[in-house]
C-alpha positions in Angstrom: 29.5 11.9 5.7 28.5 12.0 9.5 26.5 8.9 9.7 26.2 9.2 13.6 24.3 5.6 15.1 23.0 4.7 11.4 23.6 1.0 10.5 26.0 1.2 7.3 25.0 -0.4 4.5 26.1 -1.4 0.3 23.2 -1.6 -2.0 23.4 -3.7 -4.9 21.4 -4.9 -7.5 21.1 -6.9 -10.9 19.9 -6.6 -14.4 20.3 -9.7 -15.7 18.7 -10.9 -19.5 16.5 -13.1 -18.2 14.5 -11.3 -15.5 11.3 -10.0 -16.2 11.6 -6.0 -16.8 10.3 -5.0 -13.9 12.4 -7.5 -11.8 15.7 -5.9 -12.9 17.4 -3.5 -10.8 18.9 0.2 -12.3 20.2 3.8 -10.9 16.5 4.8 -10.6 15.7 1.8 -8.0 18.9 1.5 -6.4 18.3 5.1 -5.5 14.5 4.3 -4.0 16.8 1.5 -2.6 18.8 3.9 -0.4 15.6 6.3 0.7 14.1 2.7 1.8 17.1 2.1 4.1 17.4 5.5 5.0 13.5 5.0 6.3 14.5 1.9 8.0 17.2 3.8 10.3 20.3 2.6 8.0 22.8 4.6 5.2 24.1 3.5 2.3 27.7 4.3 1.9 28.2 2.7 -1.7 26.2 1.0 -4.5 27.1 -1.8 -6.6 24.8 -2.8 -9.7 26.1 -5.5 -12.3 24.8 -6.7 -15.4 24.4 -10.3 -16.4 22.9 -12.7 -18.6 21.5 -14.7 -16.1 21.9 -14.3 -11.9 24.3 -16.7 -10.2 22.8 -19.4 -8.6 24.8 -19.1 -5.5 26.0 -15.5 -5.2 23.4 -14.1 -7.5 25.6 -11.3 -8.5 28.5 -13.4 -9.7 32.1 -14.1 -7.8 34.0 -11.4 -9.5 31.4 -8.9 -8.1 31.1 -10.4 -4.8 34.7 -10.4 -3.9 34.3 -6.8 -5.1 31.3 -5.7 -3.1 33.7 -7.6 -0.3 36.2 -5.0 -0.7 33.5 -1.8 -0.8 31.8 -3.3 2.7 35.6 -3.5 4.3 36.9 -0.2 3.3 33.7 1.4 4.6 33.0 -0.2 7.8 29.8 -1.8 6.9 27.6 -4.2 8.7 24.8 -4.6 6.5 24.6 -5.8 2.8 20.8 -4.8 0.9 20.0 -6.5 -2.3 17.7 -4.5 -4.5 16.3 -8.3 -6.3 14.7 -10.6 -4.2 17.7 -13.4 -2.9 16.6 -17.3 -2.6 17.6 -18.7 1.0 20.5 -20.3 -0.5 22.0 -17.0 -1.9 21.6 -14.8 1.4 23.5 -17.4 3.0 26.4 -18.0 0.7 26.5 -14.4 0.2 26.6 -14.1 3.8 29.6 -16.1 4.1 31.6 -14.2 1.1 31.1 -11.0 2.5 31.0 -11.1 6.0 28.0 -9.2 6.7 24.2 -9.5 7.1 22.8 -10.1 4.1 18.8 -8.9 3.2 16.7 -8.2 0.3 14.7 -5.7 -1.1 11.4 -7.4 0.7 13.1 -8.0 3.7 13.9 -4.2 4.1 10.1 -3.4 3.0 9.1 -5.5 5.6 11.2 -4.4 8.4 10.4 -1.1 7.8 6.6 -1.8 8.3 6.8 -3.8 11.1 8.6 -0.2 12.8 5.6 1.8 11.5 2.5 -0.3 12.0 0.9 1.5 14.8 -2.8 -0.2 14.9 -3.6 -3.9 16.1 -4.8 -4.3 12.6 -1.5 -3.0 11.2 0.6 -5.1 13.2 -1.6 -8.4 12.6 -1.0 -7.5 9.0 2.4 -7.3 9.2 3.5 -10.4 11.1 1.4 -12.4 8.6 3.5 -10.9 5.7 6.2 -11.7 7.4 5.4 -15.3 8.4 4.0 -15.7 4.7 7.5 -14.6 3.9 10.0 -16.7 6.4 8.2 -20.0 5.8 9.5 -21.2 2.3 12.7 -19.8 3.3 13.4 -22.1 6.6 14.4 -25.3 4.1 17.8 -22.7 3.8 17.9 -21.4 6.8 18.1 -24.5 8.9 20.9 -26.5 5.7 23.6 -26.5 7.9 21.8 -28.8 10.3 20.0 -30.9 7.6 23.6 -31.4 6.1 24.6 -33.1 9.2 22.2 -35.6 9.1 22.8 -39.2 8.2 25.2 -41.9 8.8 28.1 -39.9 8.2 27.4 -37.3 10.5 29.2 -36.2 13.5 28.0 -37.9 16.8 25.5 -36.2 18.4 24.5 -33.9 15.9 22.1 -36.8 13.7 18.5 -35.3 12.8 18.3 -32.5 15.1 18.6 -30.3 12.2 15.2 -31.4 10.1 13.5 -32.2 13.2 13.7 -28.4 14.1 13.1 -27.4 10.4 9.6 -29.2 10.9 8.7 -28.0 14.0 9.1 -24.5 13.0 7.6 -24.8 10.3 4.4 -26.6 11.8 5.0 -23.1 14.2 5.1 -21.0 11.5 1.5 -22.4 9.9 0.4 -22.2 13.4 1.1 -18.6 13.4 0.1 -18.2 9.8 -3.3 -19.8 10.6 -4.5 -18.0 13.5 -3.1 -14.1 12.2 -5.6 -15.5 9.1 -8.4 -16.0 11.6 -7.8 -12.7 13.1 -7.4 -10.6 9.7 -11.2 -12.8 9.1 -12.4 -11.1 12.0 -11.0 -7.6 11.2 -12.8 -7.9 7.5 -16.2 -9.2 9.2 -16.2 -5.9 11.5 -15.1 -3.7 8.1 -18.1 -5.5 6.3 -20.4 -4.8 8.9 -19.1 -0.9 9.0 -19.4 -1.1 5.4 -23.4 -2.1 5.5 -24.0 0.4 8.3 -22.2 3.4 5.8 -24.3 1.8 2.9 -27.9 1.6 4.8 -27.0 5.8 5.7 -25.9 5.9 1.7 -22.4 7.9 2.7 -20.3 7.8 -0.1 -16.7 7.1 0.2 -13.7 8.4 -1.3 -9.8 6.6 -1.3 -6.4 8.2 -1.4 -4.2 6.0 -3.1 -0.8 6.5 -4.6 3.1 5.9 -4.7 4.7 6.0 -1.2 5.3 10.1 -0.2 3.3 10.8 -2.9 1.3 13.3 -1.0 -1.3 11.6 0.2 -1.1 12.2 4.3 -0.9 16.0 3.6 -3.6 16.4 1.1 -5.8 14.5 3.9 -4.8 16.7 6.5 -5.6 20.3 4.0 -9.0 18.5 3.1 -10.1 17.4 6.5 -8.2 18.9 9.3 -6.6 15.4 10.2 -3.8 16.3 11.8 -2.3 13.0 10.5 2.1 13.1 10.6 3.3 14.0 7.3 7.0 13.3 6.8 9.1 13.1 3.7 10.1 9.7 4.4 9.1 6.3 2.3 6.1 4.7 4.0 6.1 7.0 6.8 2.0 6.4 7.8 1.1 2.7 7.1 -2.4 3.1 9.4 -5.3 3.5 7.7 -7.3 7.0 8.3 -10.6 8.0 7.2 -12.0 11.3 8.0 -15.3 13.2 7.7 -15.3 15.5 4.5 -17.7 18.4 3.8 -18.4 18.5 0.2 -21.3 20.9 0.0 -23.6 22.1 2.3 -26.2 18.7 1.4 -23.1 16.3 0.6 -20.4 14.7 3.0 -18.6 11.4 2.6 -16.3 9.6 4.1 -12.4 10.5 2.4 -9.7 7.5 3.7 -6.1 7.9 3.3 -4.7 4.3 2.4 -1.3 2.8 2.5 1.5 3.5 0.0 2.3 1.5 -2.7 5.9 0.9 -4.0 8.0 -0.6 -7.0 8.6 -4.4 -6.2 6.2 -4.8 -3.0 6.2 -8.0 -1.4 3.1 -9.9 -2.5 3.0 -11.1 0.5 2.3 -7.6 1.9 -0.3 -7.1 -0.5 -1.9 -10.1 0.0 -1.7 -9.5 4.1 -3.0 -6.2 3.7 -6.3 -7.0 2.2 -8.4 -6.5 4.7 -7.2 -2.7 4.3 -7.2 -2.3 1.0 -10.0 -4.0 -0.6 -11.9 -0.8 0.6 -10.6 0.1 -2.5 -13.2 -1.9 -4.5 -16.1 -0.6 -1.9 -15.0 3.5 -2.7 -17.1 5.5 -4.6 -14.3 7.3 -5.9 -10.7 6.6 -5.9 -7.6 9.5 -5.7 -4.9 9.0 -7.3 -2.8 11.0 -5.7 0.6 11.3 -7.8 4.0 13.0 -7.1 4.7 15.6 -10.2 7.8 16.7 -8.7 9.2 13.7 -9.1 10.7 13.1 -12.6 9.7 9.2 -12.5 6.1 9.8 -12.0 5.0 8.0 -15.1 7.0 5.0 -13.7 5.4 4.8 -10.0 1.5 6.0 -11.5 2.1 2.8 -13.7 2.7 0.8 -10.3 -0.2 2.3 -8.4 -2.1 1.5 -11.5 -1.2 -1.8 -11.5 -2.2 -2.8 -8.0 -5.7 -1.0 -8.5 -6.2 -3.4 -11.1 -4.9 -6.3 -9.4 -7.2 -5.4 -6.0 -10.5 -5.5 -8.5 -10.8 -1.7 -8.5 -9.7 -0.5 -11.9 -13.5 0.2 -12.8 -14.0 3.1 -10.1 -14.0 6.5 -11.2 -10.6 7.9 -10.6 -9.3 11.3 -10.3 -5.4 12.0 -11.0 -4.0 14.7 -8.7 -1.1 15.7 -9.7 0.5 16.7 -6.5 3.4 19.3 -5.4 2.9 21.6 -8.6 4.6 24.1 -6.6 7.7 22.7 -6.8 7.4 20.7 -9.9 9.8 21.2 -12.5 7.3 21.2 -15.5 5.4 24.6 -16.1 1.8 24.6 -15.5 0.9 24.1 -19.6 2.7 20.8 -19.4 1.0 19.5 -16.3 -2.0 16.6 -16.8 -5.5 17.9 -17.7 -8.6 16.3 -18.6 -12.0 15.3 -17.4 -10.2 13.5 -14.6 -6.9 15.4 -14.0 -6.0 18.1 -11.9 -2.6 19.6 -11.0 -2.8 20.6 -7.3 -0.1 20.9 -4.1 -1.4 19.9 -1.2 1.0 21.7 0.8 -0.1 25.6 -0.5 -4.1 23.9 -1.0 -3.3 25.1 -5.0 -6.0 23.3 -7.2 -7.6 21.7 -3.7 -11.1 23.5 -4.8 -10.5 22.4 -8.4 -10.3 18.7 -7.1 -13.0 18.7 -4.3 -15.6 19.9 -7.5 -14.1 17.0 -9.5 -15.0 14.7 -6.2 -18.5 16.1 -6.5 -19.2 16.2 -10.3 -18.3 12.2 -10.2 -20.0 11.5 -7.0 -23.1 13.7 -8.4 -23.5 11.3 -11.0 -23.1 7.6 -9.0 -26.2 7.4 -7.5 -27.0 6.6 -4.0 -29.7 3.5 -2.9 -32.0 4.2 -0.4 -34.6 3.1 1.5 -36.8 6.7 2.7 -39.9 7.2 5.0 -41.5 10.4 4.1 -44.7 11.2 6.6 -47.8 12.4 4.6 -47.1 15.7 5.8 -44.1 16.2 3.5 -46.1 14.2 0.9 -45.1 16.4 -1.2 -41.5 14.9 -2.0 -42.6 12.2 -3.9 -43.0 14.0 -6.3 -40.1 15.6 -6.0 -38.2 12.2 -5.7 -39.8 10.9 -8.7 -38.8 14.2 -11.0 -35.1 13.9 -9.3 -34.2 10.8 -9.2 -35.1 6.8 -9.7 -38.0 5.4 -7.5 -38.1 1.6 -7.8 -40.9 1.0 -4.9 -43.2 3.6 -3.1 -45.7 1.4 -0.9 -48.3 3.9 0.9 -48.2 2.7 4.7 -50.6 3.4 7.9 -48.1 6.7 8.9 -45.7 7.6 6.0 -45.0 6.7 2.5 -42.0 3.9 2.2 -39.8 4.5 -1.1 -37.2 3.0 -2.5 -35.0 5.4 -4.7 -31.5 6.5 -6.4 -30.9 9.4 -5.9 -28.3 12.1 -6.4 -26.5 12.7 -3.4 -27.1 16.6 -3.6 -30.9 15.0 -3.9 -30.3 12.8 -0.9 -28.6 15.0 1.3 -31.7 17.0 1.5 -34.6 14.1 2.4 -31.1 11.6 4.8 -33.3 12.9 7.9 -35.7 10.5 6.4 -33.6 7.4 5.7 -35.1 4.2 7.2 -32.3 2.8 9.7 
C-alpha cells in the first residue's frame, strides 16, 4: 500500500465483560475506526482487537497484547497508536511508554477531525469547548510526572513546580471553558431571536439528521440547489446549512442540513454543539436521512435515534429516507415502507418527489399560529378562515379585521401578505 505523506497508524480495540454493550469495540467499529483516521489525514496499516473480562488498569488491553501491538507498530513503521475505547490519562501515558508511539482515543480522533472541518466562528467556538470540556479532567495525568516529584524526597529544584502548573492550567482551562460558554450563550440568544422572527412569519422548518455520510449534504443540495461539498468522507460538512425550499406553489419552509452523528460521540461534542442542534426540537419536521447501502444501517439509525431522543426531539414527526437505493444491495420489495418511510437516492433524485409529498402531507397537518390583518375589502376571508382553519380572536378594528388563527400552511400561504409583523 502507497501510503504517500499519511501518518501511519494501529487501531485497536477491546471487548471486555464488563463494558456496557455499546462501549465494546468489534470488526464493525474498528472498521468505522479506520474511515475516521482516514478522514483525519492518517492510515491504518494493522488492527489489533482483544477480548477480556475486564480492561487493564494500566495498559487497558493487557501486557501480553501490548508487547504485541509493540511489535505490529515496529514492523510497520508507525507513529501513531488509535484506541477504538475511550483511554483514562493514566493509560495513554503508560501505553505511550510500552509502545513508543503517540497514543489517542477514539474521542480524541473525533475531535481532531472536527476541529480540521469546522469552518464557521460558531463551529469553531463549539469545538474548542469540546475540546477543553475534554482536556480538563485529564491534566491530573498529564502533568503525574511532575506531581511525582514533589515532596521531601524530590530532586533539588524540581519541588512543586509540577502541581503548581497542574492548577494554573487548570484555572486556564475553566477560564477558557467559561468564556467559549458565554459566547455559545450569545450564539443561542441570536438563534432564539432568528427563531421568533421565523415563527411571527409562521415558516415552517424541516431538519436533516442522520449517521455521518449518510446522505444528508447531497439530498440538500438535489432539494435546494445548495451547492454545499459532498464527499464520501466521515464528517466531511460539520457547518450548519439551511436553505430556502419550494414545497408548493403556497408552501416554502426553511430545510437545514445538521451535523452528523456517529457510534461513541464524545458527549462532550454533543453537549458543545447544542446551540446547533437543539434546532432540532424547534423543526417542524425532522429527516431521517439513513444510508441503505450500508449493511449496518439498523445499527447507526438506532444511534441517530438515540440522540433525537436525548436532544428532547423524539416527539416530531419524522420521515425515514432511506437513502442510496441505487446502489443498495436489498431489492426495492425489501426496502422500508410505511406512513413515514420512503426509499430514495439522493444522488439520481429517485423517490425525491415521493419524500417532498411526505414533507407536505405532515407539515399540512401541523398547523401554523398567526396573527393576520385582513382590510374590510377582502372581508371576505373570514369566512374563509373560519371554514379552513382555527380562529381563536377576530377583533373588528378602525381599518382592517385583526385575527388570530391556525391555519394550514397551504391555507396560510395564500392570506402570509397579510401577516402582522
Amino acid at each position: 500500500m502507497d501510503c504517500g505523506d499519511a501518518e501511519r497508524a494501529v487501531i485497536a480495540g477491546l471487548s471486555a465483560d464488563n463494558m456496557a454493550p455499546d462501549e465494546r469495540s468489534d470488526e464493525q467499529s474498528l472498521r468505522e475506526l479506520e474511515a475516521l483516521l482516514g478522514s483525519a489525514g492518517g492510515v491504518c496499516v494493522g488492527r489489533v482487537l482483544q477480548k477480556r473480562a475486564a480492561p487493564d488498569t494500566r495498559t487497558f488491553i493487557g501486557e501480553g497484547k501490548a508487547r504485541e501491538m509493540k511489535a505490529l507498530i515496529d514492523a510497520e513503521d508507525c507513529s501513531l497508536a488509535v484506541f477504538d475505547n475511550e483511554l483514562s490519562p493514566s493509560q495513554t501515558r503508560a501505553l505511550g511508554e510500552e509502545l513508543g508511539v503517540r497514543v489517542i482515543d477514539r474521542s480524541t480522533l473525533i475531535l481532531d477531525i472536527f476541529a480540521r472541518r469546522a469552518g464557521t466562528r460558531e463551529g469553531r467556538l463549539q469545538v474548542e469547548l469540546a475540546q477543553y470540556k475534554y482536556l480538563l479532567p485529564r491534566l491530573t495525568g498529564m502533568w503525574s510526572h511532575l506531581v511525582r516529584q514533589t515532596g521531601s524526597s524530590a530532586p533539588i529544584g524540581t519541588r512543586g513546580p509540577g502541581e503548581t502548573q497542574l492548577e494554573t492550567d487548570r484555572r486556564h482551562i475553566r477560564r477558557k471553558i467559561a468564556k467559549l460558554e458565554d459566547e455559545l450563550r450569545e450564539v443561542r440568544r441570536v438563534r432564539a431571536s432568528q427563531r421568533r422572527l421565523r415563527e411571527k412569519n409562521s415558516v415552517p422548518v424541516v431538519a436533516l439528521v442522520g449517521y455521518t455520510n449518510s446522505g444528508k449534504s447531497t439530498l440538500l443540495n438535489t432539494l435546494t440547489g445548495a451547492g454545499v461539498q459532498a464527499n464520501d468522507r466521515l464528517f466531511d460538512t460539520l457547518d450548519t446549512t439551511t436553505r430556502r425550499l419550494k414545497l408548493t406553489d403556497s408552501l416554502e419552509a426553511l430545510i437545514s442540513d445538521t451535523v452528523g452523528f456517529i457510534h461513541k460521540l464524545p458527549h462532550h461534542l454533543i453537549d458543545a454543539f447544542g446551540a446547533t442542534l437543539e434546532e432540532l426540537r424547534f423543526a417542524d419536521v425532522i429527516v431521517h436521512v439513513i444510508d441503505s447501502s450500508n449493511s449496518l444501517w439498523e445499527r447507526h439509525a438506532f444511534v441517530v435515534n438515540a440522540l433525537i431522543t436525548r436532544l428532547g426531539a423524539d416527539a416530531k414527526p419524522r420521515i425515514e429516507a432511506f437513502n442510496k437505493c441505487d446502489i443498495s444491495a436489498d431489492d426495492a420489495e425489501s426496502r422500508p415502507r410505511g406512513e413515514n418511510a420512503v426509499s430514495i437516492s439522493a444522488k439520481t433524485g429517485e423517490g425525491v418527489g415521493e419524500l417532498l409529498e411526505r414533507i407536505c402531507g405532515l407539515l399540512e397537518n401541523s398547523g401554523v399560529k398567526t396573527t393576520l390583518r385582513l382590510p374590510y375589502s377582502d372581508g371576505g376571508l373570514v369566512g374563509m378562515l373560519t371554514r379552513e382553519g382555527t380562529v381563536t380572536r377576530a377583533e373588528y378594528m378602525d381599518d382592517c379585521v385583526e385575527i388570530e388563527a391556525v391555519l394550514r400552511p397551504e391555507i396560510y400561504g395564500k392570506v402570509k401578505k397579510y401577516a402582522k409583523i
